[in-house]
Each structure stands twice: as C-alpha cells, then as structure tokens.
C-alpha positions in Angstrom: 0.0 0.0 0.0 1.4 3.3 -1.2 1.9 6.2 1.0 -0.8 8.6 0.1 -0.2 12.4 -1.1 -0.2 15.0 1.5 -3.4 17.1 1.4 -3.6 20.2 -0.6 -3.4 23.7 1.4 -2.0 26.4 -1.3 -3.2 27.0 -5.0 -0.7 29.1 -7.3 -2.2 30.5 -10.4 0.0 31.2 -13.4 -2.0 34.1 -15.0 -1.8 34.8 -18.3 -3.3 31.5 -20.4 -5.3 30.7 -17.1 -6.6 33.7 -15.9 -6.0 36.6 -18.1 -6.4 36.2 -21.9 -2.9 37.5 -23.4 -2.2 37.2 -26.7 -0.2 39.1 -29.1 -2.1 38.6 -31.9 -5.0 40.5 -30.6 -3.1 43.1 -31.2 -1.2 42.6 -34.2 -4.0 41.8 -36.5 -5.2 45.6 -36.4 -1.8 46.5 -37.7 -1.4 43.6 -40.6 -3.5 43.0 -43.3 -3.5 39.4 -43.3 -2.9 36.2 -40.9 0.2 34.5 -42.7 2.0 38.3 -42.7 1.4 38.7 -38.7 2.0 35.6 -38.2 5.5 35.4 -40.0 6.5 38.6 -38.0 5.7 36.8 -35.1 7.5 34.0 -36.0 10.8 35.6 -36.9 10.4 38.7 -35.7 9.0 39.5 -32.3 9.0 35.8 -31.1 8.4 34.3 -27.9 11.9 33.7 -27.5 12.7 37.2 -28.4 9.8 38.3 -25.5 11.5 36.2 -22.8 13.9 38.7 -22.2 10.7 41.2 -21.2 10.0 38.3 -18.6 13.6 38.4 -17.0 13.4 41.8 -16.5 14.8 43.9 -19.3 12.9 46.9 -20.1 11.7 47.4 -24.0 12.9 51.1 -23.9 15.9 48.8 -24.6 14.8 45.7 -26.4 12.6 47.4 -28.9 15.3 50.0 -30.5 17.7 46.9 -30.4 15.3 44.9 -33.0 14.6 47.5 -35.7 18.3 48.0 -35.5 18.3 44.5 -36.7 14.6 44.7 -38.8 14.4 48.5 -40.0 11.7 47.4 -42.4 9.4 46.2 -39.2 9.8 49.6 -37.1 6.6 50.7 -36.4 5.3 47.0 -35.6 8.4 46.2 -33.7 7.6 49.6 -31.2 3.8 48.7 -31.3 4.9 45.7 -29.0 5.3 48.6 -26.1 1.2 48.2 -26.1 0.7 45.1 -24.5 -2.2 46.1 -22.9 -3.7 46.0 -26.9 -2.8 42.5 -26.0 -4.9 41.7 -23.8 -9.0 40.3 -24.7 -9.6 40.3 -20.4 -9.6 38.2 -17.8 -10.6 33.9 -18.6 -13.8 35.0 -16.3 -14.8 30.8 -15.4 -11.4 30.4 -13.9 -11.4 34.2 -11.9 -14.7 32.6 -10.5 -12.9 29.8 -9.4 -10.4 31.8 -7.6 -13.2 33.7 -5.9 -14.2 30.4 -4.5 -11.0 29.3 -3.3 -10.9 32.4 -1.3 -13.8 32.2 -0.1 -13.4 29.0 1.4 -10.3 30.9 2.6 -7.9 28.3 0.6 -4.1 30.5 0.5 -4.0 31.3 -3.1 -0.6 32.7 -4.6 0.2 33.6 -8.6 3.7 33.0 -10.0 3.7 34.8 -13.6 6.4 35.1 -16.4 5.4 39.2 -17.0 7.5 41.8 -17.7 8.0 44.3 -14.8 7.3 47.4 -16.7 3.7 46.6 -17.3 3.1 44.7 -14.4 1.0 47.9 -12.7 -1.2 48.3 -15.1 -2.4 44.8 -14.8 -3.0 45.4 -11.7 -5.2 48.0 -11.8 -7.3 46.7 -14.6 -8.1 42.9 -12.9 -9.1 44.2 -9.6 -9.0 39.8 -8.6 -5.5 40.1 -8.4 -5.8 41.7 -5.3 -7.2 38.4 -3.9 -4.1 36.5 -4.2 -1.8 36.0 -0.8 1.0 36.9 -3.0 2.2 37.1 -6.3 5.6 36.4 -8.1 6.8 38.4 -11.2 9.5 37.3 -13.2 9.9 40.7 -14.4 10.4 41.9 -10.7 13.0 38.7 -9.8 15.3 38.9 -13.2 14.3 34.6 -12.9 11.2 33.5 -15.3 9.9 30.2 -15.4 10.5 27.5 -16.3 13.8 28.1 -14.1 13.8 25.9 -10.9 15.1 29.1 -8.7 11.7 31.4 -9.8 9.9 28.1 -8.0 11.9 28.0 -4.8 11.8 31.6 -4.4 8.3 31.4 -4.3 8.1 28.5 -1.9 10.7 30.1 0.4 9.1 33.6 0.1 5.8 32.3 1.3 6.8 29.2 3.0 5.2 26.6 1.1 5.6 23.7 1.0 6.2 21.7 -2.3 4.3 18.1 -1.9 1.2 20.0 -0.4 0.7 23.2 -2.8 -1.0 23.0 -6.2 0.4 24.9 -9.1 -1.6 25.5 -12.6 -0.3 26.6 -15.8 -0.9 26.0 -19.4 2.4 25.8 -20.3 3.8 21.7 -20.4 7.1 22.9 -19.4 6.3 24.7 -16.3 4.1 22.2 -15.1 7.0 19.9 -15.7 9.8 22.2 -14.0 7.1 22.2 -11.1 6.8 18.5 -10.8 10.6 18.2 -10.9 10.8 20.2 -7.7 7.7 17.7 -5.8 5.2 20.5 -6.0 1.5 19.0 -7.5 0.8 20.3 -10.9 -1.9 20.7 -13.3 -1.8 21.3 -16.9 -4.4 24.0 -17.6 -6.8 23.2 -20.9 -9.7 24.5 -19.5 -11.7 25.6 -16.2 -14.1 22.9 -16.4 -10.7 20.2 -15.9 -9.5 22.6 -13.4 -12.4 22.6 -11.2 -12.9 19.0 -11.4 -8.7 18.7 -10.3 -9.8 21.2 -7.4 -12.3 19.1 -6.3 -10.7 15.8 -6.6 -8.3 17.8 -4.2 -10.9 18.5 -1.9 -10.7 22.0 -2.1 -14.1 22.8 -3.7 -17.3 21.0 -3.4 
C-alpha cells in the first residue's frame, strides 16, 4: 500500500493563459493585413523567444530599439509591441470565478507569472482579482522567469510553502514539468471545467 499524497493547502495560479487572456495577436491583426504576414512577424520577428527577455526583467525602452536595428523594415510594428495592454481580450472570467471560490473558502491562493515588470502595474489595476491572491511572483520583478527551478523556490521560500502540499496550474507543459521536478502537484491547464474537477478531486471545492 502506497503512502498517500499530502493534502492540498495552497493554490498558485500562473495568470496569463489561465486567468488573463494575453495574446499578441489580438493586437497585431489591427496593424497587418493578413494572418500569414502577422504571423511570419511573429515567427521571426517578435518571437516568444525574443519576449523572454521582457520576462527576465529587461525593459523594452531597450529591447525594442535593439530589433529594428536589426529589422528597420518592421519599425513601427516592432515599437507597437510597447502596447501590450492592446494585447490583452480580459480576464478567462470561469477560472477568476474559481479563484473567488477558493478564497472564499479561505484556501491560501498565490500567482507566479512570467510578465515583464514594466507593465506589471497596469495589470494590476485593470483585474481588480489580483488583489485576492496571498501573493504574487513576477518574473519581471526577480530577473528569474519560469521555467527556471530558482523562480519556484523563491516562491516556496518567500511564502513558506511547502512543495508536496501546494498546487500549481499553468498551461504551459514545461512549467508544469519544472514544477513537478521540484515535488510540487501540478496541473496542466486546458480548460476551467478540468481545473475545477482537479480542485475538487483535491478536496478544495465541493
């Protein structure tokens, strides 16, 4: 008989993906006239990998005027990557409802995000919920971004979790990976319906 998993008694939420609806090309398909057009720029231009940076902390009053040194023809879609907020549909409203309930049944919730620093705020202000978490992690803030072991001991230290007994969610296979590698729980977010029914197998919600 196998010894049985510690009980759940701390949620973190990775936010954008699972909560809040980011996506660059809600943005970028005001400024180009067609898909395959944004979606080559995205793919060789302002990548993901390119973006990473933003996550680790390195401001785009630098990163931007680097690239069109490198892609003159792309300048003014290159700069329009300083709107992020353009990037944004909202919040993923069933999983914010979720949230709510995990706080109400007064469940520690905590959010570890890969966002830059420099926009950070202004998330803030427009998802009023984020103000319900216990704390929050920001990449941007550390200089570490996940999928990097150290972003996931800092927050475990910072709010002293502990790993075998806290629940992480992302939609990212590699984080929830780089989570399980360090013995926290994790679950691969597809949707809010699977989510709830992980919280609930949890015994967290009803």
């Amino acid at each position: 008989m196998g010894v049985p998993e510690p009980a759940i008694d701390a949620v973190v939420f990775d936010l954008g993906g699972v909560l809040i609806d980011w996506n660059p090309r809600y943005l970028y398909r005001s400024i180009f006239a067609g898909e395959d057009e944004m979606e080559a720029f995205l793919g060789s231009v302002c990548t993901m990998e390119w973006h990473y940076q933003h996550d680790l902390g390195r401001p785009m009053t630098e990163t931007l005027p680097e690239l069109v040194g490198q892609f003159p023809e792309y300048e003014t879609q290159i700069l329009a990557w300083a709107r992020e907020d353009d990037m944004i549909a909202g919040s993923i409203e069933s999983t914010v409802a979720i949230l709510r309930e995990l706080c109400e049944q007064a469940v520690p919730c905590f959010a570890l995000t890969n966002w830059p620093d420099d926009t950070f705020a202004r998330a803030r202000e427009r998802f009023p919920f984020l103000a319900s978490f216990d704390g929050i992690v920001v990449s941007g803030a550390e200089g570490i971004a996940k999928p990097d072991p150290a972003i996931f001991r800092l927050l475990l230290d910072r709010y002293h979790l502990d790993a075998a007994s806290t629940l992480f969610i992302d939609d990212s296979p590699v984080h929830v990976e780089a989570a399980r590698s360090l013995g926290l729980r994790a679950h691969r977010f597809t949707d809010s319906g699977a989510l709830r029914r992980e919280l609930v197998a949890c015994g967290l919600l009803a």
